[in-house]
N, C-alpha and C positions, 0 to 999 in steps of 0.2 A: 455434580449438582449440589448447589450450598441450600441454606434454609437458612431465609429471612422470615421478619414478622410480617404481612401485611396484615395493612386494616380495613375491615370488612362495617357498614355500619349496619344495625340491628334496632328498629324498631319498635322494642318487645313492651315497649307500656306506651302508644300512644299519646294519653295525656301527661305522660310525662315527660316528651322529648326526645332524641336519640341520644343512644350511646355509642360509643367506638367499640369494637372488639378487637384487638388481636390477635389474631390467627398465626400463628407456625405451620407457613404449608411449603410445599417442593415447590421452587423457581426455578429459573435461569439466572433472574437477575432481579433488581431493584425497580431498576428505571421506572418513576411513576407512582411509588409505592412508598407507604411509610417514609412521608414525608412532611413537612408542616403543613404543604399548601392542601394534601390529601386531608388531612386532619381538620383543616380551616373549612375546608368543602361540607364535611358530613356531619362535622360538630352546628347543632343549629342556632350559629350566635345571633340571627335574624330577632329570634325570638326573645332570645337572651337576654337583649337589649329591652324589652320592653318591662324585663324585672328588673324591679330599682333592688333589686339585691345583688346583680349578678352585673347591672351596666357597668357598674365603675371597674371590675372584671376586664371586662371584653374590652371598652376602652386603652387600661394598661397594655392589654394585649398587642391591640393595636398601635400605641405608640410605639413597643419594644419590634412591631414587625415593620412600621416605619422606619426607625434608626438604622436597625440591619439586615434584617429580612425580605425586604419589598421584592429585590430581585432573583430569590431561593423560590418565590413563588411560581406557580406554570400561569400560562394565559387565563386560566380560566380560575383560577383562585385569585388572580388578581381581579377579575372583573368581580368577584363575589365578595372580597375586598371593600372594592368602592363602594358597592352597593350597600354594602352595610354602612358604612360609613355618611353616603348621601342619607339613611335612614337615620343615624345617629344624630347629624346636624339639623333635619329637620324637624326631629323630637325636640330638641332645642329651641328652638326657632318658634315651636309651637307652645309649649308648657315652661319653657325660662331657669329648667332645672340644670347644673351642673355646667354652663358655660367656660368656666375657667379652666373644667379637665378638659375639654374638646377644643376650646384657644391651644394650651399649651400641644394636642394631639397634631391640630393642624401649622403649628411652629415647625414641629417638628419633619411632621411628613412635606413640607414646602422646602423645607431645607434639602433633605434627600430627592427629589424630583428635580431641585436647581444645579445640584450637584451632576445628577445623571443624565437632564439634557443637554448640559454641558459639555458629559466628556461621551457624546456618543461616537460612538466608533472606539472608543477606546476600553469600553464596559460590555458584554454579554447581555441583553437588553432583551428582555420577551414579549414581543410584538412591534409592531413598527415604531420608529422615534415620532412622529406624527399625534401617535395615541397621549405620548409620555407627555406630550407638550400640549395636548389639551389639558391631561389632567392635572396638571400643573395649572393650569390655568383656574377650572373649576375648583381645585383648595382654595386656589387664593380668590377668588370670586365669596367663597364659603366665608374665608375669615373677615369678608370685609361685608358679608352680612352678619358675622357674630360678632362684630366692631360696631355696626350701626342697631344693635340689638338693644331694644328699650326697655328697661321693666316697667308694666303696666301696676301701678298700683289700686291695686284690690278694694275695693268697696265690701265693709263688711262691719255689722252691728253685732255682731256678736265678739267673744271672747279672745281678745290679742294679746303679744307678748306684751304692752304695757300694764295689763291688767291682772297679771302673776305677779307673786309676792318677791323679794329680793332673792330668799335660800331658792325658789324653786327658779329663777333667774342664772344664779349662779352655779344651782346643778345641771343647769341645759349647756353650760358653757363648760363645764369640766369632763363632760362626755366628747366632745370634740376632738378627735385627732390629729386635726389638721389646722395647721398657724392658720393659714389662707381664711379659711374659715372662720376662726375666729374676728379675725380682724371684720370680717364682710359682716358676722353680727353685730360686733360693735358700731358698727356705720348705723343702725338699724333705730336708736333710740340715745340720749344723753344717759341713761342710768347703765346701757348693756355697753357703750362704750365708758364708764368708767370702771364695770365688771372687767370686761376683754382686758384693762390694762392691771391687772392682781399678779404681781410678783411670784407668789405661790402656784398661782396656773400657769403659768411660761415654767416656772422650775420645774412641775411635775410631768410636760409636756416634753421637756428637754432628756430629762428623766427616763421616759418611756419611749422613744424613738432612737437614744442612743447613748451608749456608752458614756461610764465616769471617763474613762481615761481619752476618751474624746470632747469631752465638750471641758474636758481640763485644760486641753490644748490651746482651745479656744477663749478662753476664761474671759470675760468682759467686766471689769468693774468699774463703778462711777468715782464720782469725786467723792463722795459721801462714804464710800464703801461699799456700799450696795453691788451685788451681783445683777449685772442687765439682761436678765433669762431670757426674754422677748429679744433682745437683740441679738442671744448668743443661738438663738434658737432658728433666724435666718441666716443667720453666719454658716453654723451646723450643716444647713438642709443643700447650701453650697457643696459642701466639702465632702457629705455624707449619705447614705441614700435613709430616706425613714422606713421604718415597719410600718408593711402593709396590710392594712386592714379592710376586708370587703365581707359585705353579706352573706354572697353566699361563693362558693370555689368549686371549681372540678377536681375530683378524687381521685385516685388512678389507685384499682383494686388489684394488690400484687397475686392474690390466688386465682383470680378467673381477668387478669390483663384486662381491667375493663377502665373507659374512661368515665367520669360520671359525675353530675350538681350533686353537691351534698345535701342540701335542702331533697334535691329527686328520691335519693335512697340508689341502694344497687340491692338486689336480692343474690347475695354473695350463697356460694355451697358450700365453704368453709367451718368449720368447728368452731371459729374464734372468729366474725367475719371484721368484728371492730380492729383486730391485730392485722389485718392485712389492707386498711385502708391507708391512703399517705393524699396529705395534700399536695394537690397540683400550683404551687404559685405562676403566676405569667410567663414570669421569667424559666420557668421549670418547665411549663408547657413548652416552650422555644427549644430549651433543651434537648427537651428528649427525642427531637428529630435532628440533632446533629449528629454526623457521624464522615 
């Protein structure tokens, strides 16, 4: 008889969501257990979503289990899956926030569903091909309402970004992590797109996201001399992944095996509870159910 970890979830602060525990108990066997899609089950990313600290989290998540995870899931992880997902789009849909992560989300998971109603019979497929090719269906329905998706502009007498002073213009735009982003405020007004195009914000952007000896490679210069940082800085994002930055992460406490939002807290029994915490990134959460 081996010993695996399964995971068991535990309830233990109500308003604060659940966590994962790990348990080390006597098996037989795995099957069913300590696995991602068990993990996707009991983790409550329903909710998750509706913290704008933790969306763009769960999101990533979800792209990285689109690309290659979709079919590690069991039946019923897939259906909690969509569901989150149907909930994530229509957040969208309703409030206009974050568009562009959930376009590229469903790029992506349309591509893996075209790929695998394709080759059924020749892939392991959990649940009838039938299902596979509705939902293929329903993304692409999805992206072709976030393709006809309008922003409504806002009626409002009170205080807008044209009525900030230049520096405190120009500090809202150096806080930004993301090219995409900038560019989408610069559309926004003539003075925040001639801010968005500052030599100095692309270099410090290129800077922060990735390597000297990477974006050396890349080197972009004008006729003038000039280094093209904005240029070299979607070149990069080709070639390279950026650092990611999100509100809030799940933790994974190495002294009491616990999964957990950092914002949440864990009430660790540890002597040092700070020393045994580790962040979980997306990619790491995926991880740690291979084996």
């Amino acid at each position: 008889m081996k010993k695996y970890s399964v995971m068991k979830s535990r309830n233990t602060h109500p308003k604060r969501g659940k966590r994962i525990i790990l348990e080390t108990i006597q098996i037989l066997n795995r099957h069913g257990y300590c696995t991602l899609g068990e993990a996707f089950n009991r983790l409550d990313f329903s909710s998750a979503i509706q913290d704008i600290r933790r969306f763009n989290y769960v999101v990533k998540l979800l792209q990285l289990i689109a690309k290659s995870q979709l079919t590690s899931l069991s039946g019923v992880a897939q259906k909690n899956y969509f569901n989150i997902l149907d909930k994530i789009v229509r957040k969208v849909l309703d409030d206009h926030q974050n568009p562009r992560l959930i376009k590229d989300l469903l790029q992506d998971l349309s591509s893996t569903l075209c790929i695998l109603v394709r080759g059924v019979g020749k892939s392991v497929l959990v649940g009838n091909s039938n299902i596979w090719v509705c939902r293929l269906e329903t993304v692409l329905a999805w992206q072709q309402q976030l393709q006809n998706l309008q922003m409504t502009k806002q009626v409002n007498d009170g205080l807008t970004l044209s009525d900030l002073p230049l520096h405190m213009l120009n500090n809202i735009l150096y806080r930004f992590s993301d090219g995409w982003d900038i560019v989408t405020l610069g559309q926004v007004t003539p003075t925040l797109s001639a801010l968005s195009e500052d030599r100095q914000l692309w270099k410090r952007l290129c800077q922060y996201h990735f390597a000297e000896k990477q974006f050396c490679r890349h080197l972009i210069v004008s006729e003038k001399g000039h280094v093209e940082w904005k240029l070299m800085y979607f070149v990069l994002e080709k070639h390279y992944p950026t650092r990611e930055q999100y509100g809030d992460t799940l933790h994974f406490c190495r002294h009491c095996s616990i999964l957990f939002w950092k914002d949440s807290g864990h009430p660790c029994t540890a002597a040092d509870p700070d020393s045994c915490f580790m962040p979980v990134s997306p990619q790491h959460f995926i991880d740690l159910f291979r084996f």
